[in-house]
Kinemage of the C-alpha trace (Angstrom):
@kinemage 1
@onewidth
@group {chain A} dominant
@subgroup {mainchain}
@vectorlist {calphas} color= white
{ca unk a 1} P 107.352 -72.075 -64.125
{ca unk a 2} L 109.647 -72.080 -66.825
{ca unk a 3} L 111.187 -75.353 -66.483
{ca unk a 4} L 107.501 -76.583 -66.663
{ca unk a 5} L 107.072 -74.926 -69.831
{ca unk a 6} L 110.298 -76.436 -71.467
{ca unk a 7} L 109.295 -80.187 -70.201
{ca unk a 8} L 105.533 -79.814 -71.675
{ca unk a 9} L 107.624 -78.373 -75.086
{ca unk a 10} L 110.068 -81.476 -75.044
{ca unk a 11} L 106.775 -83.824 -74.550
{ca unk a 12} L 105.045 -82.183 -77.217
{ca unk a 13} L 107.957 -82.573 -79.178
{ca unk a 14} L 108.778 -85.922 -78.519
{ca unk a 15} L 104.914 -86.697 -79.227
{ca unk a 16} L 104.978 -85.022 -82.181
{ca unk a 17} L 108.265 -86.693 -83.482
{ca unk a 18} L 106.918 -90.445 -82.662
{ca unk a 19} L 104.003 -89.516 -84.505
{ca unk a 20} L 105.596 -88.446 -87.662
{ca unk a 21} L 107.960 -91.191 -87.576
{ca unk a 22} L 105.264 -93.916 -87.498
{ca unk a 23} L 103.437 -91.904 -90.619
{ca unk a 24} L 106.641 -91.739 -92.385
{ca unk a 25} L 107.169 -95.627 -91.366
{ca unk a 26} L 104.443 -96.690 -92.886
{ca unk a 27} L 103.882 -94.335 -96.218
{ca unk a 28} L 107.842 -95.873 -96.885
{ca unk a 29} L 106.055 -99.429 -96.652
{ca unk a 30} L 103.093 -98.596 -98.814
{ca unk a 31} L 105.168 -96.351 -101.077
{ca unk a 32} L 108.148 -98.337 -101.663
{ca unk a 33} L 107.830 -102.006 -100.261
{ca unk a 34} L 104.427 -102.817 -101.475
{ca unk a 35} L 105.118 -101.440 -104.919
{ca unk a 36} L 108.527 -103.835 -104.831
{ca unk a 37} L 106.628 -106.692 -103.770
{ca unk a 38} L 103.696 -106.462 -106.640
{ca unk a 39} L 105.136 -108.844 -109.390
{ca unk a 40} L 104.997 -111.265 -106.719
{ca unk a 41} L 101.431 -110.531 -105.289
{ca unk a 42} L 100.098 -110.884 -108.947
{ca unk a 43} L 100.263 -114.663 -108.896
{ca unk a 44} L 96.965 -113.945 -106.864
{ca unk a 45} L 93.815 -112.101 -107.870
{ca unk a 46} L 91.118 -109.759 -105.472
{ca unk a 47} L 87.835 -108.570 -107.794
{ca unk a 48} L 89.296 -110.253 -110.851
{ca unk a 49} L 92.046 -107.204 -110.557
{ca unk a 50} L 95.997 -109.134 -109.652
{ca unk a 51} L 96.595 -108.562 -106.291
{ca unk a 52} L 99.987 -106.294 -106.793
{ca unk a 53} L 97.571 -103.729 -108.792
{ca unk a 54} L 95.149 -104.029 -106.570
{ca unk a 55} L 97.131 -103.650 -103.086
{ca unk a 56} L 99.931 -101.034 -104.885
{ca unk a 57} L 96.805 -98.481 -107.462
{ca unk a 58} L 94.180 -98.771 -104.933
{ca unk a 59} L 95.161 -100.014 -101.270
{ca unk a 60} L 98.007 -97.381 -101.567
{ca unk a 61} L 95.616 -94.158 -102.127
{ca unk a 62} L 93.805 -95.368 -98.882
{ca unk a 63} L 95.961 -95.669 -97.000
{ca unk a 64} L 97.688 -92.394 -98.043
{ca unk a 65} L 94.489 -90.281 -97.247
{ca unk a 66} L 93.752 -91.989 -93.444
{ca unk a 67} L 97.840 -91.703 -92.974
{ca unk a 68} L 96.733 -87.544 -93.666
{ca unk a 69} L 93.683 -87.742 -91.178
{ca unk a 70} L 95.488 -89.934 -88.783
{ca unk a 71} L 98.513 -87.245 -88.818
{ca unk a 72} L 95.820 -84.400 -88.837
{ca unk a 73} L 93.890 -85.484 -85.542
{ca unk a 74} L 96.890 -86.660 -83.350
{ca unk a 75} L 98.464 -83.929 -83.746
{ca unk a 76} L 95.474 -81.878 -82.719
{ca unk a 77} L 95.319 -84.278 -79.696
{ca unk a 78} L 98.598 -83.040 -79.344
{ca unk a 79} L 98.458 -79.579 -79.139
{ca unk a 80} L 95.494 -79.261 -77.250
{ca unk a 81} L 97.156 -81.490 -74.759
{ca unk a 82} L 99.826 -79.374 -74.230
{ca unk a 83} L 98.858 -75.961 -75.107
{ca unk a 84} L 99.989 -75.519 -78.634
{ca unk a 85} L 97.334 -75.101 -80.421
{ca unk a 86} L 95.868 -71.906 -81.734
């Protein structure tokens, strides 16, 4: 019994890990490459707003809040998969 209880806790763990690591994977792109990238995204133009603005002021916020939700529900998927949560 308990070395089924340590094997769901490394799953969960290991879940939980992969899952932060693609958030943090992408929030770096959107946070840092994008951004980096803008000057050259300017030569172009979305809703008379230059690209770079467009992608790094709005795109960015977007994607920041469904990163959150995205982070919020799998890891609810998570826990209730293996017995974590409250």
């Amino acid at each position: 019994m308990t070395e089924d209880k340590h094997e769901k806790r490394r799953i969960h763990w290991e879940k939980t890990r992969t899952t932060t690591f693609i958030v943090l994977v992408i929030w770096f792109v959107f946070a840092f490459i994008l951004p980096w990238f803008a000057k050259d995204l300017n030569a172009m133009s979305f809703l008379g707003f230059e690209l770079g603005y467009y992608f790094v002021v709005q795109g960015s916020l977007i994607v920041f809040v469904l990163l959150i939700l995205f982070q919020n529900l799998r890891q609810d998927a998570i826990d209730d998969e293996y017995g974590s949560g409250n």
